[in-house]
Backbone bond lengths (Angstrom), bond angles and torsions (degrees), N, CA, C in turn:
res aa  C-N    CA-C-N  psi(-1)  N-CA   C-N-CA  omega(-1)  CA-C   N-CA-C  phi
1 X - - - 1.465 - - 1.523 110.50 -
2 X 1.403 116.42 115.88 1.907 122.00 158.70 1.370 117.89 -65.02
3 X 0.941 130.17 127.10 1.340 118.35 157.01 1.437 110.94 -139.64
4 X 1.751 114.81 138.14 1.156 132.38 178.60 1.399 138.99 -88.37
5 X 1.267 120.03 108.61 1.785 84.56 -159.66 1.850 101.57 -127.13
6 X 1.229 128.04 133.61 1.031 158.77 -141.35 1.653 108.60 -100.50
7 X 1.270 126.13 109.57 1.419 124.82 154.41 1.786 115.48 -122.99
8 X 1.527 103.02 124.53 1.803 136.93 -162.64 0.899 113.76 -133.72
9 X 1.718 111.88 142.93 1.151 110.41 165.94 1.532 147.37 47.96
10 X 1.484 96.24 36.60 1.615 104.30 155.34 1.696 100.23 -157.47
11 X 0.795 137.33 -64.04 1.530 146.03 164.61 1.669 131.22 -132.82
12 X 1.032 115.26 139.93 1.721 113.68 161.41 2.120 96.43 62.18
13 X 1.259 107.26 51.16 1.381 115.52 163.40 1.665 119.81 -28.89
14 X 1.049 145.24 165.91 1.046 129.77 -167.46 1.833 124.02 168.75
15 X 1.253 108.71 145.37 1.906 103.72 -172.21 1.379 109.61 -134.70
16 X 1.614 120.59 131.34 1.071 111.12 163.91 1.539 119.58 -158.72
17 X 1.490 100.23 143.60 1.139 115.25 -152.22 1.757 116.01 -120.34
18 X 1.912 116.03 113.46 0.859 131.01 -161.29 1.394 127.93 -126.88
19 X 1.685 121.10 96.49 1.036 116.36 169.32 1.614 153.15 -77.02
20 X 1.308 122.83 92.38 1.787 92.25 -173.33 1.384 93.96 96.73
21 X 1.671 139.69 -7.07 1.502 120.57 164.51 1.904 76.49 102.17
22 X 1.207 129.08 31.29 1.304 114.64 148.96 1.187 126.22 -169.72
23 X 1.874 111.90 125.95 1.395 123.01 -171.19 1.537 114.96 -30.75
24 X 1.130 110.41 126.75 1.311 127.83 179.22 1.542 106.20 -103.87
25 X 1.030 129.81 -48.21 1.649 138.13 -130.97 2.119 101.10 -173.60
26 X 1.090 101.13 142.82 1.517 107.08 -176.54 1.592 114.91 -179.38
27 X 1.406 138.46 87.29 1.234 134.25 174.84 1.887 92.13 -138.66
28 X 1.418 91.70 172.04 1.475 117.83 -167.81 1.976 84.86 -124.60
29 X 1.518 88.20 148.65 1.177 113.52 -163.30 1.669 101.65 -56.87
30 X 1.683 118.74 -60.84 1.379 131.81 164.32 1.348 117.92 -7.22
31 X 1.444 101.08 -47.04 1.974 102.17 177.06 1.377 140.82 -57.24
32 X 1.953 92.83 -6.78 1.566 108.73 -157.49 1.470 94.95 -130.91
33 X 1.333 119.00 -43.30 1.664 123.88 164.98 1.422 121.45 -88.29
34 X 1.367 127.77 16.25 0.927 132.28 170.30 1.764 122.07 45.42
35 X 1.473 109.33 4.68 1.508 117.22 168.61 1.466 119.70 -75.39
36 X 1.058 133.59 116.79 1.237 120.65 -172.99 1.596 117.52 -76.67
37 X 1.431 111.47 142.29 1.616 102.10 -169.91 1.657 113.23 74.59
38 X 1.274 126.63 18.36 1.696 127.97 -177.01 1.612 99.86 -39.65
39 X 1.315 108.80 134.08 1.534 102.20 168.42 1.465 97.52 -112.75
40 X 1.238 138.68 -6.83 1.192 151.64 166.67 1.749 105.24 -26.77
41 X 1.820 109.59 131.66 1.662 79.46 145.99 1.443 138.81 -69.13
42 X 1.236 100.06 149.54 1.605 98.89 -179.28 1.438 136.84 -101.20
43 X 1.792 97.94 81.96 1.131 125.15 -179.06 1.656 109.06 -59.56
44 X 1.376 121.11 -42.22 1.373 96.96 -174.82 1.359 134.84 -75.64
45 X 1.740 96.92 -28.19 1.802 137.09 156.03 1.905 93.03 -32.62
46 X 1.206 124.96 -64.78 0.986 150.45 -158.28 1.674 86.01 -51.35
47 X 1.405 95.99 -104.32 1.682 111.74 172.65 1.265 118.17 8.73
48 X 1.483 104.52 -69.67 1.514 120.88 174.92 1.448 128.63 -64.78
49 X 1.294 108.96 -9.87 1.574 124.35 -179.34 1.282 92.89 -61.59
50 X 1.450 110.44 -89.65 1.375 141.02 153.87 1.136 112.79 5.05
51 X 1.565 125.20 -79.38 1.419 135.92 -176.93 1.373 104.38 -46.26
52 X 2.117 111.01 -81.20 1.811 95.23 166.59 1.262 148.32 -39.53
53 X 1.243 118.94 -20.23 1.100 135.13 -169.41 2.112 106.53 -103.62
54 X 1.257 87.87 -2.78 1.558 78.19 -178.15 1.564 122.97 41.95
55 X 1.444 104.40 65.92 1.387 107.98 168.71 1.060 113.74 -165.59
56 X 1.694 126.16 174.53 1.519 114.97 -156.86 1.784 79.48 -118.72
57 X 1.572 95.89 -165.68 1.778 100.97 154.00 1.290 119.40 -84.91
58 X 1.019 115.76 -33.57 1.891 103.07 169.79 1.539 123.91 -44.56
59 X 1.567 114.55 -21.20 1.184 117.52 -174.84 1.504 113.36 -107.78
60 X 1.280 123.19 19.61 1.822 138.78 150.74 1.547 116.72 -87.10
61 X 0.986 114.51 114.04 0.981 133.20 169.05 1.940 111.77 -76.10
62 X 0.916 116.87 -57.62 1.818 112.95 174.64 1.840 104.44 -120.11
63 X 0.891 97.99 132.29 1.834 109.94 158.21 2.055 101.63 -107.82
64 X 1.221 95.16 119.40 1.755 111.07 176.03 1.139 102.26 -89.10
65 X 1.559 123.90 149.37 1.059 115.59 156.77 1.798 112.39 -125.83
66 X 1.389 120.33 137.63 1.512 105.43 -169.51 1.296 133.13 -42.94
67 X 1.090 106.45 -61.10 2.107 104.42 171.54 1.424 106.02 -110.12
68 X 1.335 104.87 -164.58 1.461 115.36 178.53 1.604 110.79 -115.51
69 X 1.627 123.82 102.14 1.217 108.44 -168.89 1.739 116.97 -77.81
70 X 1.192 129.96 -11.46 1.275 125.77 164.38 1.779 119.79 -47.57
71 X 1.988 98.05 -35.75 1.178 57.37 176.51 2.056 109.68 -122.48
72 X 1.329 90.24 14.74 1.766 86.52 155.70 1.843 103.77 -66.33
73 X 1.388 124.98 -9.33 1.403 77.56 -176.75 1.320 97.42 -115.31
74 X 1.520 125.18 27.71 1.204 119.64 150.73 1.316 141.57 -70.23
75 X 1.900 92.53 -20.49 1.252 107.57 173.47 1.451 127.70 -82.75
76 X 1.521 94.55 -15.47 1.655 115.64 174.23 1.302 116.11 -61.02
77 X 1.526 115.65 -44.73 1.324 135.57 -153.85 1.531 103.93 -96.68
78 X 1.453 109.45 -30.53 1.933 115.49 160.24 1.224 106.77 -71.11
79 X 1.434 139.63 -50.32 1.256 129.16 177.29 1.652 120.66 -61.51
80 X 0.831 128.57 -15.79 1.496 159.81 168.68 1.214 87.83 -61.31
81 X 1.390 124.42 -77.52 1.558 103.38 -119.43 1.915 66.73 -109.85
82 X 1.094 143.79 -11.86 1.577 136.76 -176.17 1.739 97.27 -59.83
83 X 1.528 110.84 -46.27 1.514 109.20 -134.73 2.481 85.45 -109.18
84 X 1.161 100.64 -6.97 1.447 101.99 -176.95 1.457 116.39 -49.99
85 X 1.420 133.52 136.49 1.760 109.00 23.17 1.552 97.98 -81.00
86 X 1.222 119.86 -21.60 1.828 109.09 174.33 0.730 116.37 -29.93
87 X 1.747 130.42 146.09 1.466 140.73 -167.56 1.476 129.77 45.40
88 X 1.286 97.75 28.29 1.811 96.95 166.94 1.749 110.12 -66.64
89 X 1.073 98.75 -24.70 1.435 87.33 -166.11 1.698 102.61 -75.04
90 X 1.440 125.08 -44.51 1.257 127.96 168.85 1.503 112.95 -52.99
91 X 1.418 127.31 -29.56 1.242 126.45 175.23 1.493 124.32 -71.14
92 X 1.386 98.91 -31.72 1.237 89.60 169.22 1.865 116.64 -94.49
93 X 1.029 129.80 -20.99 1.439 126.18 140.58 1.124 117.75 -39.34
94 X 0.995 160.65 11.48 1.666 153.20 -150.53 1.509 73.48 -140.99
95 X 1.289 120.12 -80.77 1.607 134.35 -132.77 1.422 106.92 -38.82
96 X 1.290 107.97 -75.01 1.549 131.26 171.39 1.839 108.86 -2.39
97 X 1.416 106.67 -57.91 1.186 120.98 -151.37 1.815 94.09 -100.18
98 X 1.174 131.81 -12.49 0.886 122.06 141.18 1.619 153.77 -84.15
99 X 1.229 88.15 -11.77 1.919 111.94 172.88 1.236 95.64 -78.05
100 X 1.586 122.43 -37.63 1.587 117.97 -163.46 1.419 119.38 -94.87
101 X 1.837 109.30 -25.04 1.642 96.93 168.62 1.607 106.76 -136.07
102 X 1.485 107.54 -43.03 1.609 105.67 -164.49 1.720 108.64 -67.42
103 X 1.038 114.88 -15.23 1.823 98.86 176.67 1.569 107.57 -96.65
104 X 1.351 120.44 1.33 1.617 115.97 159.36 1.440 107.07 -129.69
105 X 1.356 99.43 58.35 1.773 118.98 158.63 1.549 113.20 -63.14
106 X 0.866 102.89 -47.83 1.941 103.79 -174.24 1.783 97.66 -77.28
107 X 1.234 127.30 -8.31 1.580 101.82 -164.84 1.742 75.17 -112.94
108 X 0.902 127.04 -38.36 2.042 116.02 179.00 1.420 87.67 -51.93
109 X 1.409 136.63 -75.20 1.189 147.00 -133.55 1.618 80.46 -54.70
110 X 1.538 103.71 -74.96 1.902 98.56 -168.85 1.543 120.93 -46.21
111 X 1.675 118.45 -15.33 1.349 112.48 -173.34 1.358 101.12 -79.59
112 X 0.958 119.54 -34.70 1.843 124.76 -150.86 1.747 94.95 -97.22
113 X 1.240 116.68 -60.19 1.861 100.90 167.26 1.814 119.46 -104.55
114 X 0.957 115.92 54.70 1.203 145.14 148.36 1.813 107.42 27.77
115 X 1.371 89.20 65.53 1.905 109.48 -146.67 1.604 96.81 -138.39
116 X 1.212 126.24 131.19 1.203 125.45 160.04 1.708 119.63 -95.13
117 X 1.352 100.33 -27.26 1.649 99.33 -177.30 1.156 97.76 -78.71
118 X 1.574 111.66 103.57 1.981 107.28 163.41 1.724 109.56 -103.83
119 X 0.513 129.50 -176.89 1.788 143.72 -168.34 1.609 107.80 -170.67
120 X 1.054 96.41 139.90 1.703 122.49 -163.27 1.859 82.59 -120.68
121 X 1.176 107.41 140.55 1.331 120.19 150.41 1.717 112.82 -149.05
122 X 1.691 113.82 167.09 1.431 97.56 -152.34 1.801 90.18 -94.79
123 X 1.742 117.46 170.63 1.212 124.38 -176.17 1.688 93.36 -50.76
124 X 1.219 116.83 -120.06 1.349 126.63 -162.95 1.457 104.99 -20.06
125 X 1.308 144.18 -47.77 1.932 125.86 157.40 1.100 123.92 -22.97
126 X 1.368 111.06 -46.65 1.559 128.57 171.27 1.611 119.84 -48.08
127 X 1.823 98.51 -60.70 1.241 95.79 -167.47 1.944 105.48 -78.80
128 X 1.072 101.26 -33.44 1.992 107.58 178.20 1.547 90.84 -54.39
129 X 1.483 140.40 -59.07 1.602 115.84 177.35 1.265 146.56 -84.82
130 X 1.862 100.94 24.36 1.378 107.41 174.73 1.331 92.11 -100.08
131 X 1.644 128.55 -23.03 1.307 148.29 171.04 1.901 104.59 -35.50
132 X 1.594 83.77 -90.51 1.526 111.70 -166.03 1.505 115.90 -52.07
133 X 1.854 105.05 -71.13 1.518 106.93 175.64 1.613 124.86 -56.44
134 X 1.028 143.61 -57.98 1.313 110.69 160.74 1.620 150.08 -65.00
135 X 1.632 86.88 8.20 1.814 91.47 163.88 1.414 110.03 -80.08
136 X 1.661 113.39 172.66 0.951 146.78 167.29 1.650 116.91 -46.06
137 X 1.239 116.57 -21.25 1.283 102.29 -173.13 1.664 104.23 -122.09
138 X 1.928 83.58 174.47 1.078 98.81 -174.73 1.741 120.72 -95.92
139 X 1.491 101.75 -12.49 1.210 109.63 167.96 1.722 109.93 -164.93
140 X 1.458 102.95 156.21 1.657 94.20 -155.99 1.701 101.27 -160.42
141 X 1.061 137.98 159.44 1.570 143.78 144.38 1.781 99.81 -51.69
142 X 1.064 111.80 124.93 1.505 119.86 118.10 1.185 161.12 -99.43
143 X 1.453 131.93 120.61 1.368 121.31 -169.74 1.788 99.79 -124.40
144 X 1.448 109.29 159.88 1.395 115.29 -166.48 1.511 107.84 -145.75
145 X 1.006 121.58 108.25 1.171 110.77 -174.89 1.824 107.58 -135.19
146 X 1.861 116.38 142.46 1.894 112.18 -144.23 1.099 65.97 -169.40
147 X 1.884 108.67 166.41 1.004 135.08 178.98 1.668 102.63 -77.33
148 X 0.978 112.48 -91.97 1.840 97.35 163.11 1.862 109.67 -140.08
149 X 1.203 111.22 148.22 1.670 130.70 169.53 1.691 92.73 -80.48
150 X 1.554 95.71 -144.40 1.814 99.31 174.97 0.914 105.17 -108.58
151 X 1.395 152.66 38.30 1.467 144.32 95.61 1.270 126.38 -131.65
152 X 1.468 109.73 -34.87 1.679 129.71 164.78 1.135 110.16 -19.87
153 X 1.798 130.51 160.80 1.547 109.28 145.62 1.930 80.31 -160.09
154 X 1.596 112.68 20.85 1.496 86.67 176.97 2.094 73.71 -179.08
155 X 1.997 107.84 116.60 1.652 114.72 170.14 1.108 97.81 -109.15
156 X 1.412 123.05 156.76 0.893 128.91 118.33 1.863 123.34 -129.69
157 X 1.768 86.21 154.18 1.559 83.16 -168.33 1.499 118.66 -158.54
158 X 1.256 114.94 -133.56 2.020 103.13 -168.13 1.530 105.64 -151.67
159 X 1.602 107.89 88.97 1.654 89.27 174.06 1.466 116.66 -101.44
160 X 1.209 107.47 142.03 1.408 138.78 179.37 1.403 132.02 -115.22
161 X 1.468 108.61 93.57 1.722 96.51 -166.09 0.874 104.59 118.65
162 X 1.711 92.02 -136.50 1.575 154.55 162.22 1.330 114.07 -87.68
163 X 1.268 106.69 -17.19 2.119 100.00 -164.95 1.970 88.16 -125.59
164 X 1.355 105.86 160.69 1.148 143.83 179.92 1.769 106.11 -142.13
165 X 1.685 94.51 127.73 1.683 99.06 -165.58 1.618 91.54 -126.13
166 X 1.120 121.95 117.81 1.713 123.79 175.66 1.147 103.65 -79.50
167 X 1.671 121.94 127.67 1.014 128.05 -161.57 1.778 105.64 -106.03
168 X 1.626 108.92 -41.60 1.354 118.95 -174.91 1.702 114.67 -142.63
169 X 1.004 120.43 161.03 1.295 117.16 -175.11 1.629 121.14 -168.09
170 X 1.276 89.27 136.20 2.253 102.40 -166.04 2.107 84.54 -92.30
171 X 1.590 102.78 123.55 1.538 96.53 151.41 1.407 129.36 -111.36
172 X 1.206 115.60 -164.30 1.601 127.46 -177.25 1.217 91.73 -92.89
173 X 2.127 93.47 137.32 1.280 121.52 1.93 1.318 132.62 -68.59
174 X 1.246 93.84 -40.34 1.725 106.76 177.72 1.840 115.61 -29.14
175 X 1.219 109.60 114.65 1.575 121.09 -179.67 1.289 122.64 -139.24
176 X 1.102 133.05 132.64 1.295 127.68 171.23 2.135 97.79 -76.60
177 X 1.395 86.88 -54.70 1.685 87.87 -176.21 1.253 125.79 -48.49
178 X 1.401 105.04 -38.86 1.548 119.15 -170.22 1.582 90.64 -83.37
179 X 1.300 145.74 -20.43 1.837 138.86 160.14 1.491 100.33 -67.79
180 X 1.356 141.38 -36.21 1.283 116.38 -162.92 1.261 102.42 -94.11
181 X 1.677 126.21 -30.26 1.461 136.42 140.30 1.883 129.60 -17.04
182 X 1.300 86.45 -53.13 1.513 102.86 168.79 2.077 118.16 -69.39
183 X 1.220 95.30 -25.23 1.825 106.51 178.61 1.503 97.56 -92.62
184 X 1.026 120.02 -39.49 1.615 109.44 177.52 0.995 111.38 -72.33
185 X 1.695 145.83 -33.15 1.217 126.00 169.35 1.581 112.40 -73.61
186 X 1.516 118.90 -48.63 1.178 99.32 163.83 1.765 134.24 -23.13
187 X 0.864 111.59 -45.91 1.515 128.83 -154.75 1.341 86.32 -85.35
188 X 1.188 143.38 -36.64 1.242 143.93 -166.52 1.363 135.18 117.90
189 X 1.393 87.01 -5.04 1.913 97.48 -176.15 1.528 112.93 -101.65
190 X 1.919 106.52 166.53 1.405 93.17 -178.40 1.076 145.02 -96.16
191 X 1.636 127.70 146.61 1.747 104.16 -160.73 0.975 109.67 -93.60
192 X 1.692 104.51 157.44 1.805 103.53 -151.09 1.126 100.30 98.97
193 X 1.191 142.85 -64.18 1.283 146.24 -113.94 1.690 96.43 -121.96
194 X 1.403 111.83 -94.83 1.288 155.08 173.17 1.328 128.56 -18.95
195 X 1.975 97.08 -34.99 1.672 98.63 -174.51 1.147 130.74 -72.88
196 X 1.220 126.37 12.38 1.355 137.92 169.66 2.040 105.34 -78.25
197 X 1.115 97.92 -47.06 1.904 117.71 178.10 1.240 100.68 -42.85
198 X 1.400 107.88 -57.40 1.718 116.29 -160.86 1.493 96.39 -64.42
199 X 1.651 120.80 -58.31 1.144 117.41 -177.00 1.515 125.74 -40.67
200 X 1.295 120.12 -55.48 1.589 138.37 169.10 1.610 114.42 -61.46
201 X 1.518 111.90 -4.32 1.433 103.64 163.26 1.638 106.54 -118.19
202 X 1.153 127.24 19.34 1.672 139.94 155.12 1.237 98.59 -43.86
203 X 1.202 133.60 -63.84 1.730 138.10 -149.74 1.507 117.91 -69.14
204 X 1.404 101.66 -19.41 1.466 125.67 -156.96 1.868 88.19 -107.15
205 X 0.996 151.89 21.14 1.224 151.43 179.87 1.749 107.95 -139.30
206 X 1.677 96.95 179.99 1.622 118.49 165.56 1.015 102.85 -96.59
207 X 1.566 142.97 165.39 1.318 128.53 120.81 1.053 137.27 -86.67
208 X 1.640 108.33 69.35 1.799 120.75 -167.52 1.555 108.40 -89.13
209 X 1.525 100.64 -2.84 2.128 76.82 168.58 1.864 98.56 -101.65
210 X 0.733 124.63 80.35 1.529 91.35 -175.24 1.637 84.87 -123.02
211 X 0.964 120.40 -27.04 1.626 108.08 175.89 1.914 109.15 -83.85
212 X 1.084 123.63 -14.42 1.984 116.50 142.28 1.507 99.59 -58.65
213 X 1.237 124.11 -74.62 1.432 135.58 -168.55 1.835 89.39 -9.79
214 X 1.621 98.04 -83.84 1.853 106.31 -164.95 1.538 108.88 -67.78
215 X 1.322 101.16 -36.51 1.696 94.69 -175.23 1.652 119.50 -69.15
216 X 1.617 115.22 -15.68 1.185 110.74 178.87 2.074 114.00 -132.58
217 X 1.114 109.99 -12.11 1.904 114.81 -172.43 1.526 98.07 -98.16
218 X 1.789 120.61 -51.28 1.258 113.48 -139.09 1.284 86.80 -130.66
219 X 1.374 132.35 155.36 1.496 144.64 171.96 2.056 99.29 -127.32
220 X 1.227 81.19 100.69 1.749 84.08 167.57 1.269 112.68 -77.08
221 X 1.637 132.55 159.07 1.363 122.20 148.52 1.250 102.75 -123.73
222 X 1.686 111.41 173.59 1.420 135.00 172.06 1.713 103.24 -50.00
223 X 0.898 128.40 -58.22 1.479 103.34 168.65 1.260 129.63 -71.93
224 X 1.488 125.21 32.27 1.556 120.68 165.96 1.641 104.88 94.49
225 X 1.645 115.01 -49.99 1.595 107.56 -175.13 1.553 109.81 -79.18
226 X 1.663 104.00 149.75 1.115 118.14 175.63 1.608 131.85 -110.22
227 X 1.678 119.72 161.17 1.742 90.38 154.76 1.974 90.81 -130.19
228 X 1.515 79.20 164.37 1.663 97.46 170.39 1.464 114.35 -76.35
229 X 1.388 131.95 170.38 1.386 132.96 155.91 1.348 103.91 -98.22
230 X 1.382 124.75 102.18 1.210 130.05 166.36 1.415 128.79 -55.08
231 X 1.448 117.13 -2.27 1.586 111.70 167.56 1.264 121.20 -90.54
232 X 1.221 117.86 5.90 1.666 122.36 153.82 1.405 115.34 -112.59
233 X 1.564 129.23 41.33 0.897 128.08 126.93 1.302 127.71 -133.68
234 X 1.350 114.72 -163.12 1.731 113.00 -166.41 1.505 103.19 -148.41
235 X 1.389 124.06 -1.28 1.445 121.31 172.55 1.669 144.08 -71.23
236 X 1.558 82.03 -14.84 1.892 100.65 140.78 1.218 135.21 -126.94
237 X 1.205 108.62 53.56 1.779 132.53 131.56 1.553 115.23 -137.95
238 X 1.361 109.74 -54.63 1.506 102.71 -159.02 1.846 105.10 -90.82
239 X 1.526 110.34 -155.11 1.347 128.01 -176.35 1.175 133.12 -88.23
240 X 1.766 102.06 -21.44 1.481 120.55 159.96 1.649 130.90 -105.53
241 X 1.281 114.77 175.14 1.655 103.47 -166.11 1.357 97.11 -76.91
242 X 1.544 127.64 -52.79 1.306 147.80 -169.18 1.615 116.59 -93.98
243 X 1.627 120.68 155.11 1.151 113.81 155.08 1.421 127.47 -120.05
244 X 1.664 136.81 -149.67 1.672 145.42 168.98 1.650 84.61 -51.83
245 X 1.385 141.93 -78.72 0.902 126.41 -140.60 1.785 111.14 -65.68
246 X 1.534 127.74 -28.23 1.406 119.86 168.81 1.331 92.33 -59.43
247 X 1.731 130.40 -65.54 1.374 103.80 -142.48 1.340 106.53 -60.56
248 X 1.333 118.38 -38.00 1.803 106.93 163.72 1.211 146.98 -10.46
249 X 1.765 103.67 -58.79 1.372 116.06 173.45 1.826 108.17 -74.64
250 X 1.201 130.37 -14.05 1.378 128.50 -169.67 1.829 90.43 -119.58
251 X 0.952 95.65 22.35 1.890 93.82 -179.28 1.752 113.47 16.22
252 X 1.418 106.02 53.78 1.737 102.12 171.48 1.702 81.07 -157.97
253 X 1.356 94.99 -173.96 1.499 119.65 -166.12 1.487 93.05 -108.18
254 X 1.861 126.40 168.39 1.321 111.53 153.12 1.536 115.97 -70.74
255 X 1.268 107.18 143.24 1.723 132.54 -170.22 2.107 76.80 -62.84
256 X 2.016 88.06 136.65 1.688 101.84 167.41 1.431 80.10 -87.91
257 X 1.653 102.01 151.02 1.562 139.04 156.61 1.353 121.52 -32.92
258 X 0.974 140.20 151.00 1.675 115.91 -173.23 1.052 142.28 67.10
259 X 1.555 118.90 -12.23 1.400 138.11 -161.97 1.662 112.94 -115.43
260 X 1.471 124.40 131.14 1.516 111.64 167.21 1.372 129.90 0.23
261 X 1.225 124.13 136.82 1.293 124.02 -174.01 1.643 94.40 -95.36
262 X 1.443 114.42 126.79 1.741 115.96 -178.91 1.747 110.97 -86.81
263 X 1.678 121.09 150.21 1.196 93.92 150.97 1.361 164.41 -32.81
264 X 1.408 85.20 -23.72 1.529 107.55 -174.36 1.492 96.74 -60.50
265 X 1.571 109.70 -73.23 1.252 105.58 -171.98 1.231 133.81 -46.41
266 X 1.071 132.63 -45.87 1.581 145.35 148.36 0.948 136.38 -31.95
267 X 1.647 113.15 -11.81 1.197 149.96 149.20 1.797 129.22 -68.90
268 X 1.662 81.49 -56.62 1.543 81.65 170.51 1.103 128.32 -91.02
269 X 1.489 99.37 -1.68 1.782 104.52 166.07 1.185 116.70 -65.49
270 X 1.680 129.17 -49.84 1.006 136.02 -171.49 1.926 110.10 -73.33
């Protein structure tokens, strides 16, 4: 059995191709268009699957696709209409790009590899079986934790085998990803992009906010899950991760791009 599985349209595009329970083929679109971060599909990624792999589309049996966008954009359209008139302006930025590719994902997908069997699986499924199936074991914990899938933003669960069973799950807003997301733009870097930066400037700081950190962003509980205080941020409604009231508590603005790196940040990295 081939199977193809497809990453589009949001960052780091990508193809990979698996026979029989073993990597065959695996590049990100970036390698071939030289854009870094391509969110493009990755038709040329594609090409080359194919070519190395010596095979046509007649000889795939499944094309995957990472999440299910019907219903990420259900969650779009609840957060929308939960948090309204907030975030019109992000709402209508979003739209565009969904009228034009992500809600006819399965009919691009069939134009470009010339495949009728498509398969939807959800974000965090995705990432727990790039996890599980090529490790070493035969059975294991999984935990998953991303800024957000289409509602997920934190699994845990039990793979066994062949199968992976989600046992529990943190949603949006609540994120761990989308908080460390929120410090990387602060800091000045880009999200998506960046969080590696923030990490490598940890070392170079204190960690003197960390009691604001819990006492005012994040609410831990005795069982491990958390929620955020959503009035210091802005990443489900507006255009930025943060708003006036974070830079408040860190008494600075987010650091512009290009510009000195402040204590602050080096601070809140650590």
């Amino acid at each position: 059995m081939i199977v193809l599985g497809i990453s589009a349209f949001y960052h780091d595009s990508a193809v990979a191709v698996i026979r029989d329970g073993r990597i065959l083929f695996a590049a990100q679109e970036e390698r071939f268009t030289r854009k870094k971060h391509d969110p493009s599909f990755p038709a040329q990624a594609l090409a080359e699957a194919f070519r190395y792999c010596g095979i046509t589309a007649s000889d795939v049996d499944y094309v995957v696709f990472y999440e299910k966008p019907f219903l990420k954009f259900e969650r779009l359209l609840s957060t929308y209409v939960q948090f309204a008139p907030r975030g019109l302006r992000s709402f209508l930025q979003a739209m565009p790009v969904w009228f034009k590719e992500k809600l006819f994902i399965k009919q691009i997908i069939g134009d470009q590899t010339k495949s009728g069997k498509i398969l939807f699986t959800k974000h965090h499924e995705s990432h727990a079986a790039s996890a599980f199936f090529p490790s070493p074991f035969k059975e294991a914990a999984v935990i998953t934790l991303d800024g957000v899938g289409e509602w997920d933003t934190l699994t845990i669960g039990k793979g066994s085998g062949n199968k992976i069973d989600i046992n529990k799950t943190i949603g949006f807003p609540n994120s761990l990803g989308l908080l460390y997301s929120a410090f990387t733009y602060f800091t000045g870097f880009r999200v998506n992009s960046g969080e590696y930066k923030l990490m490598g400037l940890a070392p170079y700081g204190e960690p003197k906010y960390v009691n604001e950190i819990y006492d005012n962003l994040v609410d831990v509980k005795p069982d491990g899950s958390f929620r955020l205080n959503l009035d210091y941020f802005n990443y489900h409604v507006g255009l930025t991760m943060t708003n006036r009231r974070f830079n408040k508590l860190f008494a600075a603005p987010p650091r512009k791009r290009e510009t000195p790196i402040r204590r602050v940040d080096m601070d809140l990295a650590a």
